[in-house]
Residue, then its C-alpha position, 0 to 999 in steps of 0.5 A: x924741312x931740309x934735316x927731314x928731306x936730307x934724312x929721307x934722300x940718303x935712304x935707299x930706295x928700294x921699290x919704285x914707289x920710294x923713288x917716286x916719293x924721292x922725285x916729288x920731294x926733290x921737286x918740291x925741293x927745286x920749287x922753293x929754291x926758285x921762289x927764294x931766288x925770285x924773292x932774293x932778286x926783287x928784293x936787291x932790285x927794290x934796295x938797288x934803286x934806293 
């Protein structure tokens, strides 16, 4: 997923539909990461009081 989204952003965009395609993308991108950071951080908590 990040090969294709890394491929697709270094694209130019040259009409607003592809600027928008990059935006949903970078959005999705930005989502995800925070879903990790939130799984990350209940994983150390649950191993932290252990």
């Amino acid at each position: 997923m990040l090969g294709e989204a890394d491929n697709r952003l270094s694209q130019r965009s040259r009409n607003l539909h592809r600027v928008k395609n990059k935006a949903r993308m970078l959005r999705a991108l930005y989502e995800r990461l925070d879903r990790l950071q939130e799984a990350v951080a209940v994983v150390e908590a649950a191993t932290a009081s252990l």
